[in-house]
C-alpha positions in Angstrom: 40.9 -97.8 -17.1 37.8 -99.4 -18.2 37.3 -99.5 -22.1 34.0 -98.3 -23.5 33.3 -99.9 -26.8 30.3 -99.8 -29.1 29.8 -102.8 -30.6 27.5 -103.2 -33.2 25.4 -106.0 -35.0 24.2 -106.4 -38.6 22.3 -109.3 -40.0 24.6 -111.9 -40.6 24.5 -114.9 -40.0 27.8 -116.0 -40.9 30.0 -115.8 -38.3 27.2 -114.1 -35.7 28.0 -117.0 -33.2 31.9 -116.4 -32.8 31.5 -112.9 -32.8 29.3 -113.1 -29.7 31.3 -115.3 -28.4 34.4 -113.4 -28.5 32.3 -110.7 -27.5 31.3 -112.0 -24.0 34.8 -113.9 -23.9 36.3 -110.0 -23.9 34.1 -108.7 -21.9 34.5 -111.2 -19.1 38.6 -111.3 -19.2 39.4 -107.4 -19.5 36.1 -105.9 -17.3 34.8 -103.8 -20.7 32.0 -101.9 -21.0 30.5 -103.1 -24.3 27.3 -101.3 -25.8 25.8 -103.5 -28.0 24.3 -101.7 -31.1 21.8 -104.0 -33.1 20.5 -103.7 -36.8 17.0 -104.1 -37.3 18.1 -106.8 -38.6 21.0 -107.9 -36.2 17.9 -107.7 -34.2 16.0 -110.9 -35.8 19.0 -112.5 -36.8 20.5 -112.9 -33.0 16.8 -114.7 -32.5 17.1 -116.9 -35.1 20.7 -118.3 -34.2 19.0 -118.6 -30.6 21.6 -115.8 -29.2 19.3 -113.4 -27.8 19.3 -114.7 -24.3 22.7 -115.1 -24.0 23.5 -111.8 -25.2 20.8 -110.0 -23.0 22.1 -112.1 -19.8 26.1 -110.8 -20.5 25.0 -107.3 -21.5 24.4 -104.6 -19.8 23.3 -102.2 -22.4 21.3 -103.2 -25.5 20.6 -101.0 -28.1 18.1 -101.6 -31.3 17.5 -99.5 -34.3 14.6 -97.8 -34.9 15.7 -95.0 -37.1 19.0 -93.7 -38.7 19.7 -92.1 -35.6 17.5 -93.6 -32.7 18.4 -95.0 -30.3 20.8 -91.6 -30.3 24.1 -92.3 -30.4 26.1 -89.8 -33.1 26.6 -87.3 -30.0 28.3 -90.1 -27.9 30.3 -91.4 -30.2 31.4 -88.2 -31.1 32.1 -86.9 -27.7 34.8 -89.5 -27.3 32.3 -91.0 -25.0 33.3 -94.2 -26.2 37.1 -95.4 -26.8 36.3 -96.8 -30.6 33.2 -98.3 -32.7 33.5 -102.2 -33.3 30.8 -103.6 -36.3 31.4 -107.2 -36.2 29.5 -108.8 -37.9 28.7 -106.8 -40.7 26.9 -107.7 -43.8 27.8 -107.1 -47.5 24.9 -104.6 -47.3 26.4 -102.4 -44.3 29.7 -102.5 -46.0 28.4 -101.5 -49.2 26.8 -98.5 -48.0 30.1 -97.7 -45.7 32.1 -97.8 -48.7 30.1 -95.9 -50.8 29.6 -92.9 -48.4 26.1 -94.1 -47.6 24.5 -93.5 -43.8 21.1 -94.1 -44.0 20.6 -97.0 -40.9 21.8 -96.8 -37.2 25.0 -98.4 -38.1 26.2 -96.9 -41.0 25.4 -93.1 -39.7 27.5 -93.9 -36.5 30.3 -94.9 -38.8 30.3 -91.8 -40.9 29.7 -89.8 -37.9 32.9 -91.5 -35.6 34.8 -91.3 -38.5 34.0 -87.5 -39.1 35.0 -87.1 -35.7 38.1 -89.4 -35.8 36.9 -92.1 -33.7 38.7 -95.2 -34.3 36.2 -97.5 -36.3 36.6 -101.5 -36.9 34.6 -103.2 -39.4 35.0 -107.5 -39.6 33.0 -107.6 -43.1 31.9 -111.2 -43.7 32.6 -110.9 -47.5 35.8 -110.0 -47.7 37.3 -112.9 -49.7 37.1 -113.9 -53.2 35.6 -118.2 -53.3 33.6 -120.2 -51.6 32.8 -119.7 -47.6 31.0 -122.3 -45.8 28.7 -121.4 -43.0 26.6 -122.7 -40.3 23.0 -122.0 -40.5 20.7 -122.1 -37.2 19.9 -125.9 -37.6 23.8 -126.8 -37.7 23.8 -127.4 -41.4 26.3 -126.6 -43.2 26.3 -124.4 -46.8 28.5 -123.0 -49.5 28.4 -119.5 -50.1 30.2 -118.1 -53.0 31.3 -114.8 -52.6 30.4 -112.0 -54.8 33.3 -109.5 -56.5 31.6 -106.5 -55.8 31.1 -107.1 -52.0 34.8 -108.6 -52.1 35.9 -105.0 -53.8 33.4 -103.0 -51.5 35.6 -104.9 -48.0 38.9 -103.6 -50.3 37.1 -100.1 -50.1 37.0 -99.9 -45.9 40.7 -100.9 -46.1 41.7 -97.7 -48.1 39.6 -95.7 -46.3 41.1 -93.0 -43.5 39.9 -94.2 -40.3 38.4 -97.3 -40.9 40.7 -100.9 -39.6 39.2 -103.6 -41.2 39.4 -107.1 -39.3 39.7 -110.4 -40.8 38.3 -112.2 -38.7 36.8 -111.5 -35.0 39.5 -113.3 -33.2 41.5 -109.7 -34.2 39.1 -107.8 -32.2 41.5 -108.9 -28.6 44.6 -107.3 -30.2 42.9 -104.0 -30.8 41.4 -104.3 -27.1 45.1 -104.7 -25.8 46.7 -102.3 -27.5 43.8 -99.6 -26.5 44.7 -101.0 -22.8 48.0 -100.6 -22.9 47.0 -97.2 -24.7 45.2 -95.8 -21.8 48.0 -97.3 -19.3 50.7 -95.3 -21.2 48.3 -92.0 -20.8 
């Protein structure tokens, strides 16, 4: 009864340290078995915030981008080899491309590929709200970000989109972990 989740990683920043926390918080109460999918970028960016050991010592499996579709992963997902596809966190660029139909990286072919397939796909964009966001860099300092409209209206596209559950933050990612528990119980 074991869930199999991919979990992918773009190259934010913002918000990188909770999700990874949550991540191996998960992981460690419910006994999952959580592929993690890195960016090229998710890649350099776990390095920077000083995650990378941490995640390689809780993980298992670690996958990294090299092309669209290498390390190969469409024919899992689409197999129903894993229970759903998890991108959190994902950056204004990944969502972008998402909502505009474009799969031209690791991450963003998986998604249209899952979703062709109706594989349940969650996406926690960080842009998703209109204002000013304050983040935490890798020193511990503190900045404003001010969010653009378009990636604010590009996060509004994933919600209208069939098959796609966008998260608010990555605290939501243990509810949708329960419910596909209690999912496989029922079965």
């Amino acid at each position: 009864m074991t869930l199999k989740i991919a979990w992918g990683i773009t190259g934010s920043g913002d918000r990188l340290a909770e999700s990874v926390e949550v991540m191996e918080t998960l992981q460690r109460k419910y006994k999952l078995n959580i592929h993690v999918i890195f960016s090229k970028a998710g890649e350099m960016v776990a390095a920077w915030y000083k995650l990378w050991d941490s995640i390689k010592e809780s993980f298992d499996k670690i996958l990294i981008e090299s092309t669209a579709n290498t390390p190969f992963l469409i024919g899992p997902l689409q197999l129903g080899k894993y229970d759903f596809l998890l991108l959190c966190p994902a950056t204004a660029n990944t969502t972008a491309k998402i909502a505009h139909g474009i799969a031209d990286s690791l991450l963003t072919n998986c998604v249209a590929q899952a979703m062709k397939a109706d594989i349940p796909v969650f996406i926690f964009p960080v842009d998703q709200k209109t204002g000013e966001v304050v983040t935490v860099l890798p020193s511990k300092k503190r900045i404003a970000l001010h969010m653009r409209e378009i990636d604010v209206e590009n996060a509004e596209k994933l919600r209208r989109m069939k098959g796609i559950t966008v998260l608010s933050s990555p605290k939501e990612v243990e509810p949708v972990i329960l419910g596909f528990l209690e999912n496989k119980r029922e079965a």
